[in-house]
C-alpha positions in Angstrom: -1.1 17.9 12.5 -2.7 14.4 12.5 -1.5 12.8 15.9 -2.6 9.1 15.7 -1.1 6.9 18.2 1.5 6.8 21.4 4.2 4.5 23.1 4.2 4.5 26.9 7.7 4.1 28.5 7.9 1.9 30.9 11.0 1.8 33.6 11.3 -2.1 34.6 13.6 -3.7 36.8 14.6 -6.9 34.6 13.1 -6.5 31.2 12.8 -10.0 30.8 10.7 -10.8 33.5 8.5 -7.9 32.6 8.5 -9.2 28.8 7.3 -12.5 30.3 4.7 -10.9 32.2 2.9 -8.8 29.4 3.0 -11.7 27.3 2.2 -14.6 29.4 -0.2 -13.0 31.6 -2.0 -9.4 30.0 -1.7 -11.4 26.6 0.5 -9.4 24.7 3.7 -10.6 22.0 7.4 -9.7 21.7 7.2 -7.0 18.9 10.9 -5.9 19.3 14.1 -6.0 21.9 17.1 -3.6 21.3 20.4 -4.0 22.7 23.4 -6.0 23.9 22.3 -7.4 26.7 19.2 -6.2 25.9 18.0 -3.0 27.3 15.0 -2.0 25.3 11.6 -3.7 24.1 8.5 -3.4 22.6 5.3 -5.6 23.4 2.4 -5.2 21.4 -0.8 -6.4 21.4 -3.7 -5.4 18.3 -2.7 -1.2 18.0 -1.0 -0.7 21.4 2.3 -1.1 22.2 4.1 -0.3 25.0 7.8 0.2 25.3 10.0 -1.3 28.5 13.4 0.2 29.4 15.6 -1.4 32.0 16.2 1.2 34.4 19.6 0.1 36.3 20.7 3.7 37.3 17.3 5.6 38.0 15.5 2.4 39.8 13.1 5.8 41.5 11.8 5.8 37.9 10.6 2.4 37.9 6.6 2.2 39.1 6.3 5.5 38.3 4.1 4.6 34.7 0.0 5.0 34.2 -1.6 4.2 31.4 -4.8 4.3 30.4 -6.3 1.0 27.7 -9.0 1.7 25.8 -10.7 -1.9 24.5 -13.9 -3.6 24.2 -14.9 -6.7 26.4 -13.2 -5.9 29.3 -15.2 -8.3 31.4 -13.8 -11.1 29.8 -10.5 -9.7 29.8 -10.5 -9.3 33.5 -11.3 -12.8 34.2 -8.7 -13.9 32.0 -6.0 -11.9 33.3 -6.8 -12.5 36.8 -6.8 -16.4 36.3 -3.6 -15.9 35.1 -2.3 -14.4 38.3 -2.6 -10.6 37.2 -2.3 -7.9 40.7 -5.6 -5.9 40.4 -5.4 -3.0 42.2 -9.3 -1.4 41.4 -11.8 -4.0 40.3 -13.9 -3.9 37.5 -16.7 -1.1 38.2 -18.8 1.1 36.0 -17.9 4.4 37.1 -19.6 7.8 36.7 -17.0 8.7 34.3 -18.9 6.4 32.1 -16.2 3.8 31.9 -16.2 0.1 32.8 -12.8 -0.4 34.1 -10.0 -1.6 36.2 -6.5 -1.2 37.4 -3.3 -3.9 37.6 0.3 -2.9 38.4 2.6 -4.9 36.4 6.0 -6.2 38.0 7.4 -3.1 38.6 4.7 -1.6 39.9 3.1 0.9 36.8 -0.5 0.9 37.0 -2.2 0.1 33.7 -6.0 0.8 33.5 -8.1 -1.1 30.7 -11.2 -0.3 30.2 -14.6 0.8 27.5 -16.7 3.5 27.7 -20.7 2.6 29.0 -23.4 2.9 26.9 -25.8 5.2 28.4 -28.3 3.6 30.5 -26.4 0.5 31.0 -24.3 2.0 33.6 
């Protein structure tokens, strides 16, 4: 078995205010929304995409998410998302883990981590 990829689930609130906010703030486009009124969506952005579901009847689930990014100039991408208004909630650090990384919560709450691996030596 060749696993290759994965889709976070993500319990939001109001999926069009969390739609706006992956798009218009972490950067990322409208790949899909399901549903009548809409219920279900996909934002992607280059291989990752992560899937939002309004959660009406288990609102406990929502904020409960954590994901982990892997991508390359995440210096830049920190400035840029934090311009934009983005809730960091760890700053960019290089950590012993050899990572460079940091943390934002998105409008519900999930904590998304983005973040490369060091080079050894420029840690």
């Amino acid at each position: 078995m060749n696993i290759s990829c994965a889709s976070p689930i993500l319990q939001v609130a109001d999926l069009n205010k969390a739609i706006a906010f992956y798009c218009d703030i972490l950067g990322f486009s409208r790949e899909f929304v399901y549903g009548e009124p809409a219920y279900y969506a996909g934002v992607k952005r280059n291989d990752v995409i992560f899937h939002l579901c309004r959660s009406e009847e288990n609102a406990e689930r929502r904020g409960m998410g954590s994901v982990y990014v892997f991508c390359d100039e995440v210096d830049i991408y920190y400035d840029a998302i934090r311009a934009k208004g983005a809730e960091v909630t760890s700053p960019l650090n290089t950590y012993p883990y050899g990572m460079r990384d940091f943390q934002i919560k998105d409008t519900d709450g999930n904590l998304i981590c983005f973040g490369c691996p060091v080079e050894e030596g420029n840690g």
